[in-house]
PLY file of the C-alpha trace (Angstrom):
ply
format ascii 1.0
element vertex 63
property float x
property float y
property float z
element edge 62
property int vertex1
property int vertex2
end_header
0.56 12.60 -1.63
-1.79 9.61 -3.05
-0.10 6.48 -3.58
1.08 5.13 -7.32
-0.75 2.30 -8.27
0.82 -1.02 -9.17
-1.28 -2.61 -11.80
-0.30 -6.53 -12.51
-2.55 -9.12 -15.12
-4.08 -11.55 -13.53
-1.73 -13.95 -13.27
1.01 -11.81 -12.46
-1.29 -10.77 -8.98
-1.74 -14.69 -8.78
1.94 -15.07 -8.83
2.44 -11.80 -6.53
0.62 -13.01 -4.06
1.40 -16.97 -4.28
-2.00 -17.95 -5.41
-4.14 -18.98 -8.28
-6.25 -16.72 -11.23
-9.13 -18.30 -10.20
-8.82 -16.89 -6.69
-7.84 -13.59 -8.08
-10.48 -13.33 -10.07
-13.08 -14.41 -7.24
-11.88 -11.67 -4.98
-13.02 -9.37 -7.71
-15.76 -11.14 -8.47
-16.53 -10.38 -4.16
-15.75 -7.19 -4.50
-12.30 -7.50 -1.92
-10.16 -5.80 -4.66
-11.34 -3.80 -7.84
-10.62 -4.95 -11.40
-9.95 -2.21 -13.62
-10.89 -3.07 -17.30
-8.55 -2.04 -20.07
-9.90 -1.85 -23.78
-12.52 -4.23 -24.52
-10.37 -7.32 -23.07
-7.76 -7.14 -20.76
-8.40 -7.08 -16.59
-6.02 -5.66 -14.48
-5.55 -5.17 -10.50
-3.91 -2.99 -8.85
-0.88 -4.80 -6.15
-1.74 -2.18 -3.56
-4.97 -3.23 -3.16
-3.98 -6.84 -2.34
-1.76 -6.06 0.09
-3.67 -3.96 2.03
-6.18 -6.88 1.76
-3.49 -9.70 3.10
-2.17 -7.35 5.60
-5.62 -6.62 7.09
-5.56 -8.73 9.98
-8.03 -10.34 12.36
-7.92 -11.51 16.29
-8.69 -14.89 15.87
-8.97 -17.36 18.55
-6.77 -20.65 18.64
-8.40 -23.48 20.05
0 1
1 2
2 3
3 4
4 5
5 6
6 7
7 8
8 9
9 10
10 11
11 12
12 13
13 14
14 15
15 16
16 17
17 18
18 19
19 20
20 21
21 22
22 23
23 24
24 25
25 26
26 27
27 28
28 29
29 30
30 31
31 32
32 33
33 34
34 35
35 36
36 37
37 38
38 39
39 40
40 41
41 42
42 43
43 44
44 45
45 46
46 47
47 48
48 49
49 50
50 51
51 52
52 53
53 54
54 55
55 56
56 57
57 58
58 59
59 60
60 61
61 62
């Protein structure tokens, strides 16, 4: 069964994931999560997609 979306404003995906717009809006801008355009003027983004970007994790090396 496909998952629900979530979709937040901008800000509220800022707040969601303790962060600013201007990041949010740079990871779309990258292409890391989509912004889905509703009417002419309002952005949203969809809180599934951002966590599955934070939880995405890496094997880095501490010096």
């Amino acid at each position: 069964m496909p998952t629900k979306r979530r979709y937040a404003t901008i800000k509220e995906a800022a707040e969601y994931a303790a962060t600013s717009d201007k990041t949010v809006r740079r990871w779309i801008a990258q292409g890391k999560i989509t912004g889905y355009r509703v009417g002419t003027r309002f952005l949203r983004v969809d809180l599934i997609e951002i966590d599955s970007m934070m939880t995405t994790t890496r094997n880095w090396e501490v010096a």
